[in-house]
C-alpha positions in Angstrom: -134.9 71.5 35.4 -136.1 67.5 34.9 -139.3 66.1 32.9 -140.4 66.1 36.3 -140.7 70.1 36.7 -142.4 70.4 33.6 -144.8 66.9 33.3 -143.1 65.5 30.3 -143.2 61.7 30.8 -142.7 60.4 27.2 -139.8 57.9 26.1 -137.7 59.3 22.9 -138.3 56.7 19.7 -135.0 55.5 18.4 -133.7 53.2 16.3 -130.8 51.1 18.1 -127.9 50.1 16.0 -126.3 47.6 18.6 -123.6 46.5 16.3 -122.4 49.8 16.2 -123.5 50.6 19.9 -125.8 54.0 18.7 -128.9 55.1 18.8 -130.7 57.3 16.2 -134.1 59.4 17.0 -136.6 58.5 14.6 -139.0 61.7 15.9 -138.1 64.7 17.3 -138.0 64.5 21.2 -138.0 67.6 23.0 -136.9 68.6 26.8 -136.9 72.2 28.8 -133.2 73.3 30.2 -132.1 76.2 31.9 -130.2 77.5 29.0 -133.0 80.2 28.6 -132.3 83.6 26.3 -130.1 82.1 24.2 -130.3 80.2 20.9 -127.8 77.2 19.4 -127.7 75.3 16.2 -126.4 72.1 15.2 -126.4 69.4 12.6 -129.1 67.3 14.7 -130.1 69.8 17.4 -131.0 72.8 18.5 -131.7 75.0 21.5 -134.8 77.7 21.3 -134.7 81.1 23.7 -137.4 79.7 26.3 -134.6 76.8 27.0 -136.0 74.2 24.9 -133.9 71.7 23.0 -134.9 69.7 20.5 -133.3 66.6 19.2 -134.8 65.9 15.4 -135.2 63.1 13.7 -131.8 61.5 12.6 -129.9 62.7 15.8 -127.5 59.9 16.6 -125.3 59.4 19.9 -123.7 56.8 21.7 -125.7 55.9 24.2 -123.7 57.1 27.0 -120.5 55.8 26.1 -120.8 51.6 26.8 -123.0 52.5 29.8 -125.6 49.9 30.9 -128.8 50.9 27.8 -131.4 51.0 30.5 -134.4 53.7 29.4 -132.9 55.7 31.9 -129.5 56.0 30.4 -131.1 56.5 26.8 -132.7 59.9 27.9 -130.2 61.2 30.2 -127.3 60.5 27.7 -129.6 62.2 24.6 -130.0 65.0 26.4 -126.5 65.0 27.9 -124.9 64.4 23.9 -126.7 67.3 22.7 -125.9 70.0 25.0 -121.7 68.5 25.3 -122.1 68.2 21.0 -123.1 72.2 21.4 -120.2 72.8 23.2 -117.9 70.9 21.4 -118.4 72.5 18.3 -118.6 76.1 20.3 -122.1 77.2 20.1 -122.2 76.8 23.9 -119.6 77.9 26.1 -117.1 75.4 28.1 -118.2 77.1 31.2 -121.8 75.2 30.8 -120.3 72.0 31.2 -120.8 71.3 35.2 -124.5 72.5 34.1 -124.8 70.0 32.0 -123.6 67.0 33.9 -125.6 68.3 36.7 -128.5 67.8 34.4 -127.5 64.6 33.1 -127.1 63.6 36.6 -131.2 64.4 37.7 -132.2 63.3 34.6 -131.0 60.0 35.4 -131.6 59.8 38.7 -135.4 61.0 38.2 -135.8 58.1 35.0 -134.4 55.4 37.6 -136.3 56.6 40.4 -138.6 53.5 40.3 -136.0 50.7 39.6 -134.1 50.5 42.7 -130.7 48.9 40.9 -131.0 51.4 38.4 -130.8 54.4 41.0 -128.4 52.5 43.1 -125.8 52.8 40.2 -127.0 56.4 39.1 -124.2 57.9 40.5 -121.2 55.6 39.4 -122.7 55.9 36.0 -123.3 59.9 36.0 -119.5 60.1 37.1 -118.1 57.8 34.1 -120.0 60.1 32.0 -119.2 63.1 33.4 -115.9 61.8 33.5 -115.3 61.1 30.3 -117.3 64.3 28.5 -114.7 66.6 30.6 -111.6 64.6 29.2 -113.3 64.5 25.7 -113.0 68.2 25.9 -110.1 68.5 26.8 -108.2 66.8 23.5 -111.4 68.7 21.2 
């Protein structure tokens, strides 16, 4: 599910640090999954039984890990940092990890669908993410 199945066309508010290349939510900024029936906790985050996540205020992540910091990347790689962080500290199984790159990879192919070098490098970018989350894991 993208913002563009449920009509959610808001930008999160953050705070970029750029000498330490993060970004920290100063609201909370919300977004529907597919992760329904189930509920997750962490320091930053959480995920409610009708599939919503919510990132509150103070949730900090890297931005997609040195990728371009286009408004498209910002999104996808929030929402993509706070379902891999649920993993990583095992309140979501491994096995949800292709579902969650597949997400990041909508996501930021719907935020870049009206900036034609954005959506041009969508994919390169989704895959050095995607990439790098499933190495990540594997030395957790």
């Amino acid at each position: 599910m993208t913002f563009l199945d449920t009509g959610y066309e808001a930008y999160p508010h953050i705070h970029y640090d750029r000498s330490r290349h993060r970004a920290l939510l100063q609201e909370p900024f919300r977004f529907k999954t597919d992760f329904k029936g189930r509920s997750a906790q962490i320091s930053g985050a959480s995920l409610h039984p009708d599939g919503t996540v919510i990132g509150h205020h103070g949730y900090e992540w890297d931005l997609g890990t040195g990728a371009v910091e286009t408004m498209a990347m910002v999104v996808s790689s929030l929402q993509h940092d706070i379902l891999t962080d649920m993993i990583y500290l095992g309140v979501l199984p491994e096995e949800d990890r292709d579902t969650i790159n597949e997400l990041f990879r909508k996501e930021l192919m719907y935020w870049s669908r009206s900036r034609k070098f954005e959506k041009h490098w969508s994919w390169a970018r989704w895959a050095a993410v995607a990439s790098y989350g499933k190495v990540k894991g594997i030395f957790r």
